[in-house]
Backbone bond lengths (Angstrom), bond angles and torsions (degrees), N, CA, C in turn:
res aa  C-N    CA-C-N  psi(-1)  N-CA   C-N-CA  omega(-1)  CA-C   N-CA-C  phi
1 X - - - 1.464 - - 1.526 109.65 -
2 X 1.500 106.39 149.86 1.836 98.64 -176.02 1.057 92.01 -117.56
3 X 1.320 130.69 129.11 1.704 155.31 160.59 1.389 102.78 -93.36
4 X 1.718 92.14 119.96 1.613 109.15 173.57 1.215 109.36 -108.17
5 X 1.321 125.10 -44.14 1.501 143.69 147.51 1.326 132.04 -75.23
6 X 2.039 95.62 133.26 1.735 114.93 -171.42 1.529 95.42 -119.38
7 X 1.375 120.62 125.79 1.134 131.30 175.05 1.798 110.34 -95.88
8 X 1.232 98.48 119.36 2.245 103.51 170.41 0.658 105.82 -118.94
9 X 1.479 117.17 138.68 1.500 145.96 -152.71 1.291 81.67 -109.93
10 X 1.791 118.23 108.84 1.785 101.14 157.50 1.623 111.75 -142.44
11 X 1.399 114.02 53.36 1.325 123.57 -164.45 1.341 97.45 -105.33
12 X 1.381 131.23 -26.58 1.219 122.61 -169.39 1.700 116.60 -53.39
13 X 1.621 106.12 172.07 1.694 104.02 -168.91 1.359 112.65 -100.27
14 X 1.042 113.14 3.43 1.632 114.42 172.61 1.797 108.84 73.03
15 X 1.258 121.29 1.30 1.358 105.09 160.22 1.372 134.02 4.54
16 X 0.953 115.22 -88.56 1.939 122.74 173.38 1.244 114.13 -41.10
17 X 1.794 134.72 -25.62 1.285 124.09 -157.53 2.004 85.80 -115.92
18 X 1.178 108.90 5.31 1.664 104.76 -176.07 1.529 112.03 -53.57
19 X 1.299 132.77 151.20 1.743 137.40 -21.31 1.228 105.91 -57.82
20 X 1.240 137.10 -0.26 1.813 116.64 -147.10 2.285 82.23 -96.43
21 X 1.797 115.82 -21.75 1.244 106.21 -161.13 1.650 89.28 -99.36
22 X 1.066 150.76 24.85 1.406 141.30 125.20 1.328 132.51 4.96
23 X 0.980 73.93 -103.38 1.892 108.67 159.41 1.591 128.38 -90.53
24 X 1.537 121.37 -9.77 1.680 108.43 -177.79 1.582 86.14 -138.37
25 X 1.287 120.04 142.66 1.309 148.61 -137.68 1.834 89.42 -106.31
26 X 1.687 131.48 99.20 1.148 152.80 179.76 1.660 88.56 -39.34
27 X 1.371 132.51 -49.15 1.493 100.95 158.82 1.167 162.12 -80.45
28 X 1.977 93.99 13.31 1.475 122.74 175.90 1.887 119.18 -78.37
29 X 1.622 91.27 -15.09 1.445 105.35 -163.95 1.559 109.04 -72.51
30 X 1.335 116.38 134.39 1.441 127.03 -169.38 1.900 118.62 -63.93
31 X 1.373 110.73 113.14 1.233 92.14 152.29 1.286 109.44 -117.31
32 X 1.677 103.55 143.26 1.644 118.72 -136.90 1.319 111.75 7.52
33 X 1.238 132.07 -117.52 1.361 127.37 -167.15 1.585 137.77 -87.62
34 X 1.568 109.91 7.76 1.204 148.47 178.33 1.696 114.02 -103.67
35 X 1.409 119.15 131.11 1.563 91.38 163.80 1.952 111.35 -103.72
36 X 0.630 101.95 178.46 1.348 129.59 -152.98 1.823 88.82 -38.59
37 X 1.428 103.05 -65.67 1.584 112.04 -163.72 1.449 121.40 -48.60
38 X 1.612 112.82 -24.99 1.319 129.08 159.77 0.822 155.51 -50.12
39 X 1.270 111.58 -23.84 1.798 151.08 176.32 1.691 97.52 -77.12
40 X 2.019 118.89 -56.33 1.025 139.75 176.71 1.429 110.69 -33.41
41 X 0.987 117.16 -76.35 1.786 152.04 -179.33 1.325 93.91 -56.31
42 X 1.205 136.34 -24.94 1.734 129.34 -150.57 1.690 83.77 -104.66
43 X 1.348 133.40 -45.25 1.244 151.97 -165.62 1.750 99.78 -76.83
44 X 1.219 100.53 -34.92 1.803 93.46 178.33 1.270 115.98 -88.52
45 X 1.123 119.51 -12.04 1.518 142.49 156.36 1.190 123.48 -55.54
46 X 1.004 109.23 -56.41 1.455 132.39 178.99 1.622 114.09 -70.40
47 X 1.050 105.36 -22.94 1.648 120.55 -170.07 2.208 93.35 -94.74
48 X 1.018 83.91 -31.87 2.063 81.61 -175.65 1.289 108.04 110.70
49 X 1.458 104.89 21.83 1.671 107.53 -175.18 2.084 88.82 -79.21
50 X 1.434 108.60 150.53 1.247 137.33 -157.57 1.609 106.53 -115.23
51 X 1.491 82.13 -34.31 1.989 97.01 173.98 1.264 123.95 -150.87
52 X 1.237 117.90 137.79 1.927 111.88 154.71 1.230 136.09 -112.40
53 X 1.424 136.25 134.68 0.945 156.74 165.03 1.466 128.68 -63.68
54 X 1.278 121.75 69.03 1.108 94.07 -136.14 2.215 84.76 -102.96
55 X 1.484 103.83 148.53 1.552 77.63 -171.15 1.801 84.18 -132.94
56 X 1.838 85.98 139.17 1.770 102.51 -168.42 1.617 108.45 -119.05
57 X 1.208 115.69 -145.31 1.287 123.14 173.02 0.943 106.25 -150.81
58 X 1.429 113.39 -172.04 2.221 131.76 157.01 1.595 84.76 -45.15
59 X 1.123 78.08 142.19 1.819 124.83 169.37 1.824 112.39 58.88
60 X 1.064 111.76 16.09 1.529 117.58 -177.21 1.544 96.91 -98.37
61 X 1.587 142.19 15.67 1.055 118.79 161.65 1.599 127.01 -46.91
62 X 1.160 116.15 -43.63 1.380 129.52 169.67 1.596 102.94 -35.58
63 X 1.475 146.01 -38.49 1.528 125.90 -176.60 1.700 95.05 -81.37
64 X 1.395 125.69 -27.25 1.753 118.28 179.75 1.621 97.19 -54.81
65 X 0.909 128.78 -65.87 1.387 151.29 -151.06 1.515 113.47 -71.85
66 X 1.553 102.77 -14.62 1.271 101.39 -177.91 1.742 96.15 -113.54
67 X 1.186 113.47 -32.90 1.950 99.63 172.39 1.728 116.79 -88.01
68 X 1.425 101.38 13.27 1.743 101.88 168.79 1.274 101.10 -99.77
69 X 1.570 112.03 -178.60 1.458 125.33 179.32 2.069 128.63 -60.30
70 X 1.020 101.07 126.35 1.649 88.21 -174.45 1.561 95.19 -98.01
71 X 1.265 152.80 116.13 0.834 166.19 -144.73 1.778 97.93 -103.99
72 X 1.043 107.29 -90.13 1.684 120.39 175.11 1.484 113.38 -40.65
73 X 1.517 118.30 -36.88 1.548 124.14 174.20 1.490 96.46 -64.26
74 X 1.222 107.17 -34.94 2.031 92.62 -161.93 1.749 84.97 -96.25
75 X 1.108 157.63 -31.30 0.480 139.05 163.03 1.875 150.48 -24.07
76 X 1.448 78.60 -54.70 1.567 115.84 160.03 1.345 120.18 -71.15
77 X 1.213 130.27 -78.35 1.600 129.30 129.84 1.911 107.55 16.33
78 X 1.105 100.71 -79.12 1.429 111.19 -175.76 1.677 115.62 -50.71
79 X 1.353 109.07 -56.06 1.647 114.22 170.04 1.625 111.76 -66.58
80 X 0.944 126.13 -56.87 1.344 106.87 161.83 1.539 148.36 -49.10
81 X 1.595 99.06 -11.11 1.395 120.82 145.59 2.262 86.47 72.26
82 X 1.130 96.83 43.64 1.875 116.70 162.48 1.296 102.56 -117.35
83 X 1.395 96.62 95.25 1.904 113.64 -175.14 1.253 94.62 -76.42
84 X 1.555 126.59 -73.31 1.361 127.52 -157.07 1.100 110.90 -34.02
85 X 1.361 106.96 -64.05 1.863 125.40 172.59 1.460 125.44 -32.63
86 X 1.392 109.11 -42.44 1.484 115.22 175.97 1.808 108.01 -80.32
87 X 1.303 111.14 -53.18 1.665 107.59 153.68 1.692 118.48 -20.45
88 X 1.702 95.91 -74.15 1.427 81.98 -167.38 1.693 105.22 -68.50
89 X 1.657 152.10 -28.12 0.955 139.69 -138.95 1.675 95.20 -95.10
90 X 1.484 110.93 -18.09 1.214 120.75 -161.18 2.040 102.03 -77.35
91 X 1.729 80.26 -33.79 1.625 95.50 -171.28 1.430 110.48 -63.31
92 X 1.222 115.06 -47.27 1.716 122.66 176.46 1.666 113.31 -43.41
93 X 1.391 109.06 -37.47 1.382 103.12 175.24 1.831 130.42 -76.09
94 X 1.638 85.18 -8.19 1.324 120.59 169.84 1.390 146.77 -82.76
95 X 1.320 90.59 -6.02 1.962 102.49 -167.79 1.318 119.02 -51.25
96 X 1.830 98.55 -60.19 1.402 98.29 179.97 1.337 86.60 -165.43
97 X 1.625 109.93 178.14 1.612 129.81 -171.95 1.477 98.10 -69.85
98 X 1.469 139.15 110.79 1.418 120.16 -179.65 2.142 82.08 -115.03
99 X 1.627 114.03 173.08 1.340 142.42 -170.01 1.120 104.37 -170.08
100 X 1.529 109.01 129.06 1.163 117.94 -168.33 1.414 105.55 -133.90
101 X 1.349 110.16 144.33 1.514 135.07 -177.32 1.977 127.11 -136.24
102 X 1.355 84.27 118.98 1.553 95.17 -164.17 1.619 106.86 -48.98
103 X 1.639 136.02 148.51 0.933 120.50 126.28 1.726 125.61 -87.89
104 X 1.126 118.64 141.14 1.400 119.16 178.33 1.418 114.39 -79.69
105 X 0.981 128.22 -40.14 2.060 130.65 173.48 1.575 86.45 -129.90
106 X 1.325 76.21 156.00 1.659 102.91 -171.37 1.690 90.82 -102.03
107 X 1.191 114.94 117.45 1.553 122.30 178.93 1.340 134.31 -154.76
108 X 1.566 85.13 53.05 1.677 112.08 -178.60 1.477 106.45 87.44
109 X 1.755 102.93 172.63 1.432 124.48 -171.63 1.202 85.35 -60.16
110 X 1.352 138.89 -81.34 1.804 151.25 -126.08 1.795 85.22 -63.27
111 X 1.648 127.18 -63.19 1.328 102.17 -169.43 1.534 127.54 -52.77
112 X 1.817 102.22 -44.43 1.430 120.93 -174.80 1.820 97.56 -32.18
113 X 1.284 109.14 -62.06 1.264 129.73 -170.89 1.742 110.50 -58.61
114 X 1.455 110.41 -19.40 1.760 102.33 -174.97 1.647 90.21 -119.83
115 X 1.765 127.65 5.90 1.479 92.71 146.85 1.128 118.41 -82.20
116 X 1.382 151.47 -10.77 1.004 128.42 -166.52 1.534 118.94 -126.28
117 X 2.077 99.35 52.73 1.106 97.20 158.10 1.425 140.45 -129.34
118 X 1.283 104.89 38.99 1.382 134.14 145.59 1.495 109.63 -45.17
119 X 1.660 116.77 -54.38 1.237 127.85 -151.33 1.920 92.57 -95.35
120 X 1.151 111.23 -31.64 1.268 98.30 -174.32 1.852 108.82 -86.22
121 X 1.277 115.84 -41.54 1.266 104.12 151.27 1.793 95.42 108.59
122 X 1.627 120.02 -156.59 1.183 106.77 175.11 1.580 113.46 -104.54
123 X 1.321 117.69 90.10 1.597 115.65 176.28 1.520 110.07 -161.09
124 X 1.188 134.68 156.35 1.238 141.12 152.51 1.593 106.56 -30.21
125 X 1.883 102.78 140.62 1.203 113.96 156.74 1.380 119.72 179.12
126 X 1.344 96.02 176.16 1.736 111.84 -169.85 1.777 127.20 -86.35
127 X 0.733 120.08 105.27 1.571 125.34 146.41 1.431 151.35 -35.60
128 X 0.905 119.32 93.41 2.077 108.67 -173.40 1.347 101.72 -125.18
129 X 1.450 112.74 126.03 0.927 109.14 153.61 2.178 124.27 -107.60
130 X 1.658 78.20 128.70 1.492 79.14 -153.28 1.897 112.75 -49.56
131 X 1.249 112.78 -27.37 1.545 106.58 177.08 1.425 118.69 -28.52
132 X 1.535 106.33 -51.44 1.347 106.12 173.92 1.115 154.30 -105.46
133 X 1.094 107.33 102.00 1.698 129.21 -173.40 1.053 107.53 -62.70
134 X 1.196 121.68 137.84 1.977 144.96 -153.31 1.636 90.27 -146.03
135 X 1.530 115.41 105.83 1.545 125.59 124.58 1.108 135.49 -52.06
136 X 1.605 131.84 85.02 1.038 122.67 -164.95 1.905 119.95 -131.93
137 X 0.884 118.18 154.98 1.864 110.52 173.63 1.603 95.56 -66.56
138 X 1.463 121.85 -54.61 1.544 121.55 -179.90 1.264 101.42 -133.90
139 X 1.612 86.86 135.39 1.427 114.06 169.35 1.952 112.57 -13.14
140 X 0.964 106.61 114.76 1.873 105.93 169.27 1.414 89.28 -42.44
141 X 1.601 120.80 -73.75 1.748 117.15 -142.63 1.200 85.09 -73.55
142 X 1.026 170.66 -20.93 1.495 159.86 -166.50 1.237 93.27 -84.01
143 X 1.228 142.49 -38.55 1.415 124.11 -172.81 1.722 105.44 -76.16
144 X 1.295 110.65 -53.94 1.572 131.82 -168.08 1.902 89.46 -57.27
145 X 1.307 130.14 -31.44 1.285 85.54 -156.90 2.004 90.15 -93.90
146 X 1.448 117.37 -17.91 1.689 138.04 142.17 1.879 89.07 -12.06
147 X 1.335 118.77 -88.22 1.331 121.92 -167.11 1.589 96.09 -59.46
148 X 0.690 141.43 -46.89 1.836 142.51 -154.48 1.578 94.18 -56.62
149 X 1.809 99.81 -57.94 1.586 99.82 -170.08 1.426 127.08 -70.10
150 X 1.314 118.89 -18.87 1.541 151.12 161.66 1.586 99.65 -42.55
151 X 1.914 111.91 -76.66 1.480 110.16 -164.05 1.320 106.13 -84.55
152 X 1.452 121.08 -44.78 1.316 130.84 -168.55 1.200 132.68 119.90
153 X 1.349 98.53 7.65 1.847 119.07 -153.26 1.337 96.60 -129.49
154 X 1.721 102.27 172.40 1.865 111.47 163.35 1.321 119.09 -72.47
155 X 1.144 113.43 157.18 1.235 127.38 -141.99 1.994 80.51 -139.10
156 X 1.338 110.32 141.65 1.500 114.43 177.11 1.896 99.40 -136.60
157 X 1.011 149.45 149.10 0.854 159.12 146.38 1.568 126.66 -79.08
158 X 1.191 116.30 100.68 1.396 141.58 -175.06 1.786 118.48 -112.22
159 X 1.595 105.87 140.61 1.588 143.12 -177.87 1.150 114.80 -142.93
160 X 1.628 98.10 132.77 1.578 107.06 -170.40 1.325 106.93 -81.53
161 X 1.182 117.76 146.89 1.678 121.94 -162.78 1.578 99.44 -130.89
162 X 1.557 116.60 169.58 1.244 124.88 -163.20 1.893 103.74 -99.08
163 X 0.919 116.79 149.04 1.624 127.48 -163.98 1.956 98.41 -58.88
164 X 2.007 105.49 -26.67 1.427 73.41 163.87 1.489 122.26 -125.06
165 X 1.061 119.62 43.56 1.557 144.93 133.83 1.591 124.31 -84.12
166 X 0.582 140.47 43.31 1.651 168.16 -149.74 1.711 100.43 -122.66
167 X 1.330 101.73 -62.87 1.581 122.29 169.28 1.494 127.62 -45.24
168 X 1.462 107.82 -33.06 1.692 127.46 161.06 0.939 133.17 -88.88
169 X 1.431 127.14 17.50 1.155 126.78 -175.59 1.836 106.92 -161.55
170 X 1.586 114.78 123.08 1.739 103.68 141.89 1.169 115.04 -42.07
171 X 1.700 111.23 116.10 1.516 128.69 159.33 1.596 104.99 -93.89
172 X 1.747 80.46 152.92 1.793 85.00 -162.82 2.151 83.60 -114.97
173 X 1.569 90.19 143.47 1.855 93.79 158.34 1.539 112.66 -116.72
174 X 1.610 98.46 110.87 1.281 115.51 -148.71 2.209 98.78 -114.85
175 X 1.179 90.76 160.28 1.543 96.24 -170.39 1.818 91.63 -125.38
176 X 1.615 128.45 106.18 1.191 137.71 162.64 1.771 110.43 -30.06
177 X 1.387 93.36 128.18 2.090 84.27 -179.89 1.900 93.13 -136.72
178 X 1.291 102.37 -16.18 1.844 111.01 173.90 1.265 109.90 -139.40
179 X 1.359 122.27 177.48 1.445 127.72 118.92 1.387 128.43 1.27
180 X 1.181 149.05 104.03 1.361 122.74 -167.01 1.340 135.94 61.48
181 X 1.270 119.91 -11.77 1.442 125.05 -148.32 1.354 104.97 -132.96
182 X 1.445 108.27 125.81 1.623 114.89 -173.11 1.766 104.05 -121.65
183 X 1.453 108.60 152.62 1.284 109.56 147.49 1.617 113.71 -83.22
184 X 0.892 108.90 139.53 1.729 117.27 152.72 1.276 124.67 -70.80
185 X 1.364 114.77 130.27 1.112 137.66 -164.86 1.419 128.79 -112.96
186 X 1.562 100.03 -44.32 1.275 108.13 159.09 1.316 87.20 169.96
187 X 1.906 114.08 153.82 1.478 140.64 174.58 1.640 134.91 -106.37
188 X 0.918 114.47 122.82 1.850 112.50 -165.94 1.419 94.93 -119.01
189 X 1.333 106.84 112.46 1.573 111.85 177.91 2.242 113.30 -69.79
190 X 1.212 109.16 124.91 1.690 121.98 -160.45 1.942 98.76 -5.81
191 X 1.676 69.56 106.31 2.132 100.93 -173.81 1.784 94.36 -106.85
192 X 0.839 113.68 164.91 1.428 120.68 179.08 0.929 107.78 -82.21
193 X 1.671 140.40 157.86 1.520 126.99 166.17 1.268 126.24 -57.45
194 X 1.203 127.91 -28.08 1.489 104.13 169.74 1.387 118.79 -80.23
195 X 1.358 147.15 3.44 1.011 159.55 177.12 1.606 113.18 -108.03
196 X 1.450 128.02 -34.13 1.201 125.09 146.63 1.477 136.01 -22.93
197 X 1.259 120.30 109.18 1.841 100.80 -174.17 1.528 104.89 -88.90
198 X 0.950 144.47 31.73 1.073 137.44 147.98 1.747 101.41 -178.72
199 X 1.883 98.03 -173.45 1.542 79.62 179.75 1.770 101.83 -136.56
200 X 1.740 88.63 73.74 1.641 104.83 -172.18 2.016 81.31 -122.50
201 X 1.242 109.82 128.38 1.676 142.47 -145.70 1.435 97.71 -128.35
202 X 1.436 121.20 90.65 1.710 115.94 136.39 1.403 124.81 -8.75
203 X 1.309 120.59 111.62 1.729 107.76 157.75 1.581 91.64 -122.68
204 X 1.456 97.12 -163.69 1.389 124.17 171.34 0.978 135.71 -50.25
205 X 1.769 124.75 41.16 1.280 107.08 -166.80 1.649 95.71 -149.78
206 X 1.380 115.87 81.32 1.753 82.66 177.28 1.747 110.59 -126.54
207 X 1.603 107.36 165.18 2.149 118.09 161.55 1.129 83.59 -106.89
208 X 1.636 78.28 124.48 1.927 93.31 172.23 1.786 91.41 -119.78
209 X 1.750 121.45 -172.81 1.023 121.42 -170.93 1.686 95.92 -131.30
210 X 1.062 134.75 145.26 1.254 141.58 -179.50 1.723 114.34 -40.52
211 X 0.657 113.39 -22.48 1.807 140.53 177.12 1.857 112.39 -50.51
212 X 1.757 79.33 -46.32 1.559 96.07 -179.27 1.961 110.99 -44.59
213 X 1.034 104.02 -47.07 1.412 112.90 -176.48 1.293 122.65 -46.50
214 X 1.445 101.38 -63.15 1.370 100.77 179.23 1.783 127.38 -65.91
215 X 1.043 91.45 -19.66 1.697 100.19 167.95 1.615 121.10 -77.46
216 X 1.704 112.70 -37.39 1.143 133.75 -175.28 1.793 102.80 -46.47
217 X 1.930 96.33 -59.95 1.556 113.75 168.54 1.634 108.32 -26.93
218 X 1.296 100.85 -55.83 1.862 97.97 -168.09 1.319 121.08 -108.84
219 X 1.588 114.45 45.11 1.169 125.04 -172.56 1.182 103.24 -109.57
220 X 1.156 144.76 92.23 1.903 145.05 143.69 1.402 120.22 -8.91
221 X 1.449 115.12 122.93 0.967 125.07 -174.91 1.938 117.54 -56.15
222 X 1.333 121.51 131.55 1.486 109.29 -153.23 1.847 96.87 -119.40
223 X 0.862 102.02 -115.72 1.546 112.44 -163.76 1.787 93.01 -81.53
224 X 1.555 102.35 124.78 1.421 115.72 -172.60 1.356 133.62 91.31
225 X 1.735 106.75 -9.14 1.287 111.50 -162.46 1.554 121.37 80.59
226 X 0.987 126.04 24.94 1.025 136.65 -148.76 1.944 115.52 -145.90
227 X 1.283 110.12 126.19 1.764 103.77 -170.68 1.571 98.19 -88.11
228 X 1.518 103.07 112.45 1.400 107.62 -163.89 1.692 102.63 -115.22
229 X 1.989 102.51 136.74 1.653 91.09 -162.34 1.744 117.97 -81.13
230 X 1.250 107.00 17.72 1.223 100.09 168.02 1.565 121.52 -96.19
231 X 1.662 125.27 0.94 1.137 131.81 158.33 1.513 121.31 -76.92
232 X 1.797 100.31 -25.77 1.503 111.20 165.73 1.816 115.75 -58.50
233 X 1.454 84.41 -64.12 1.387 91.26 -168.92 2.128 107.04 -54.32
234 X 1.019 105.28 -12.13 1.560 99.26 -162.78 1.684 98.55 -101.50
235 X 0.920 129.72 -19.17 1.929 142.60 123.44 1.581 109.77 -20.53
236 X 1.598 102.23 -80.81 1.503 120.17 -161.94 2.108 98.53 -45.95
237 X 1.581 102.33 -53.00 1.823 120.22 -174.99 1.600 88.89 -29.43
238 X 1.433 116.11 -38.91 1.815 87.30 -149.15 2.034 96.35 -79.19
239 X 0.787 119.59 -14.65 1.441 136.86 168.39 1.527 140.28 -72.33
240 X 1.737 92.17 -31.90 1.679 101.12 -172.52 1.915 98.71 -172.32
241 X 1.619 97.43 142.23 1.282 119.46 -174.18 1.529 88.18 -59.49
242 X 1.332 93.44 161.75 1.975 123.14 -171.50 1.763 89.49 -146.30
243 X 1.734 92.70 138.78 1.808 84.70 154.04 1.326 89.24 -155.61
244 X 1.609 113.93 166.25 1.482 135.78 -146.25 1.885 80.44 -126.61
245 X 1.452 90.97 135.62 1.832 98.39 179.21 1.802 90.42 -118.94
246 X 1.240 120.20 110.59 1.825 127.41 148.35 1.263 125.79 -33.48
247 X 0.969 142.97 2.26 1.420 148.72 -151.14 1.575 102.97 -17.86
248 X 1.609 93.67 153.19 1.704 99.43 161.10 1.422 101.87 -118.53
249 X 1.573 100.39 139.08 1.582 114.09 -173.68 1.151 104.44 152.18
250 X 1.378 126.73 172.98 1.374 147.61 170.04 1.436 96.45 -107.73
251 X 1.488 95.76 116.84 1.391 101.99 145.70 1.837 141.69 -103.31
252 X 0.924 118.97 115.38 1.293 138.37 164.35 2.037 119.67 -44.47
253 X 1.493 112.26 80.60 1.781 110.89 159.82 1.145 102.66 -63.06
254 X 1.615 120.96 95.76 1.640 112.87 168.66 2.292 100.43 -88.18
255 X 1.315 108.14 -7.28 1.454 85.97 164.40 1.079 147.63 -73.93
256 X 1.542 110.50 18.25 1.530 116.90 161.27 1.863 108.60 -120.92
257 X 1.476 110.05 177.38 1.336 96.52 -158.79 1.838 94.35 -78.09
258 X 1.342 102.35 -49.04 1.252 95.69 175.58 1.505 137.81 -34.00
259 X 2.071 111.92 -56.69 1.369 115.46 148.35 1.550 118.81 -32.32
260 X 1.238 133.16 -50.66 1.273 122.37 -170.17 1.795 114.91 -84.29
261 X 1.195 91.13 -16.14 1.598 87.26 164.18 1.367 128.69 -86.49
262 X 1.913 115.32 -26.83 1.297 113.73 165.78 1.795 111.01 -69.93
263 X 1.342 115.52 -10.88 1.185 113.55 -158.61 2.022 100.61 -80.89
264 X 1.504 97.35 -39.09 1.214 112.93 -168.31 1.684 85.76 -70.72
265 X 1.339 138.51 -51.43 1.238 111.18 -148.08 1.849 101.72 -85.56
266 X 1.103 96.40 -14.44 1.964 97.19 179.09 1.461 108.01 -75.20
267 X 1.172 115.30 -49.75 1.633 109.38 178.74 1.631 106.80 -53.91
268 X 1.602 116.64 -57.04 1.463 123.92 -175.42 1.767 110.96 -50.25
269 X 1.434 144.12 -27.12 0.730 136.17 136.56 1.463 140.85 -63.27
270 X 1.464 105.95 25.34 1.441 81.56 175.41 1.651 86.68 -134.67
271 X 1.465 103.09 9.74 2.060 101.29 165.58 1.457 110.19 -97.66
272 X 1.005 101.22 142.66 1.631 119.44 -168.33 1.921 107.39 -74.48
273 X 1.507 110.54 -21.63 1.406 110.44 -165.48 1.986 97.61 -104.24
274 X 1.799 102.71 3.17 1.333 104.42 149.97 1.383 135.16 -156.58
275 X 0.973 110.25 17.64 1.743 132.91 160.66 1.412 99.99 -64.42
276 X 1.064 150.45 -88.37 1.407 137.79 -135.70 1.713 94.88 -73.48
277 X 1.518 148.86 -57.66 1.453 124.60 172.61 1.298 117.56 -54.54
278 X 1.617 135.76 -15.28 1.332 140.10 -156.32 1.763 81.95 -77.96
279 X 1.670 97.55 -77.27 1.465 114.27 169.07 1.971 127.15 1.64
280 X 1.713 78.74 -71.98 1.986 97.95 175.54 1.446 105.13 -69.63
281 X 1.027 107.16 -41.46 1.683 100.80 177.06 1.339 113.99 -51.93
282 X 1.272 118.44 -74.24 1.254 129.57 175.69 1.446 128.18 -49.89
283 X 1.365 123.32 -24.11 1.103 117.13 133.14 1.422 147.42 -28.72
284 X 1.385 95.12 -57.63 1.670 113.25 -149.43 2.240 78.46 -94.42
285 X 1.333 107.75 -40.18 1.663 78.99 175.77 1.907 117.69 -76.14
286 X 1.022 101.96 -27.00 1.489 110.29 172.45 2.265 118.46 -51.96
């Protein structure tokens, strides 16, 4: 399947990061010198995505405003005669074609994902959810949509999780067909561990098939009150192959404060222009 379109989920309310998500949009928040949503977009890029979708809410003007043109920044930039700087600031407004579409209530992954498919239209496509940041040699979605075009099917991105994290995640019961690579079998949106069929964990990464939608529509709200897309997708199974991609990488939960603080200090060690003071620092408070 060829995916031209990457859909980001960035409507959510930022709960966990409250007072600081008030007023600044939990995907505005910096890791190191990037904020969060950037990494997202940089990854759909990277994957051969052509477009994003990116769908927000009230008070997320701040991510429009930050991937359009800054006029006065480059401006300034320009008289000060800091080329590189204006290059790269110029480039951000540049990544790729993103369109954006409000959600009005926040009502789980599965809706986030069926407002905005008007905009995605009738074709295969990709998913990010920006929370999760993936360390990787290659792009996660670059591989997944690699497998997508291979079988022909959705592609979900899966991590093995601990018996009591089971609870955070759709677990998938999956049947090995590669390396890494599972059929789907069937999905239990966060089951307890003994009820878990295995302990291979949904994250942020999925190729879905246009199909998704119309099922999404008639999917009942499940765990939370909420139309959650792993009740879709476990609908969609009786209709169409699913496969679960293992990724190799570290992934990064920057939606809690903690996640985003281990996230900031793992990436910051592994750059050379701030690893070695990160290093002494951390030492000398350790």
């Amino acid at each position: 399947m060829k995916v031209r379109k990457c859909v980001i989920t960035a409507a959510g309310w930022g709960t966990r990061f409250l007072p600081i998500t008030r007023s600044q949009p939990k995907e505005m928040l910096p890791l190191l010198d990037r904020p969060l949503i950037q990494y997202a977009v940089e990854e759909a890029v990277q994957a051969g995505a052509a477009e994003v979708v990116m769908v927000t809410s009230a008070g997320k003007d701040a991510i429009k405003e930050y991937f359009g043109p800054h006029r006065r920044l480059e401006s300034f930039l320009r008289r000060k005669g800091e080329a590189a700087l204006l290059d790269e600031m110029q480039a951000v407004s540049h990544l790729v074609l993103i369109s954006y579409v409000h959600q009005e209530e926040q009502l789980g992954l599965g809706h986030a994902i069926l407002t905005a498919r008007e905009m995605v239209g009738d074709e295969p496509f990709a998913v990010i959810l920006p929370d999760d940041i993936i360390d990787s040699e290659v792009p996660v979605l670059k591989s997944m949509i690699e497998v997508s075009g291979k079988y022909g099917a959705g592609v979900l991105a899966a991590e093995r999780v601990s018996d009591e994290d089971t609870r955070r995640y759709g677990i998938i019961k999956a049947e090995k067909v590669a390396d890494k690579l599972y059929r789907v079998l069937d999905l239990v949106e966060k089951p307890g561990p003994a009820a878990a069929p295995s302990r291979l964990g949904i994250v942020g990464r999925y190729v879905l098939t246009p199909q998704i939608f119309d099922v999404l529509q008639v999917t009942p709200p499940g765990v939370g009150g909420e139309i959650q897309v792993t009740d879709a997708l476990r609908l969609l199974l009786k209709k169409q192959a699913l496969y679960a991609y293992e990724f190799e990488g570290i992934r990064h939960d920057t939606g809690t404060p903690l996640g985003w603080l281990k996230a900031n200090i793992s990436l910051a060690l592994k750059r050379p222009d701030l690893a070695p003071g990160l290093k002494a620092y951390l030492k000398k408070l350790l």
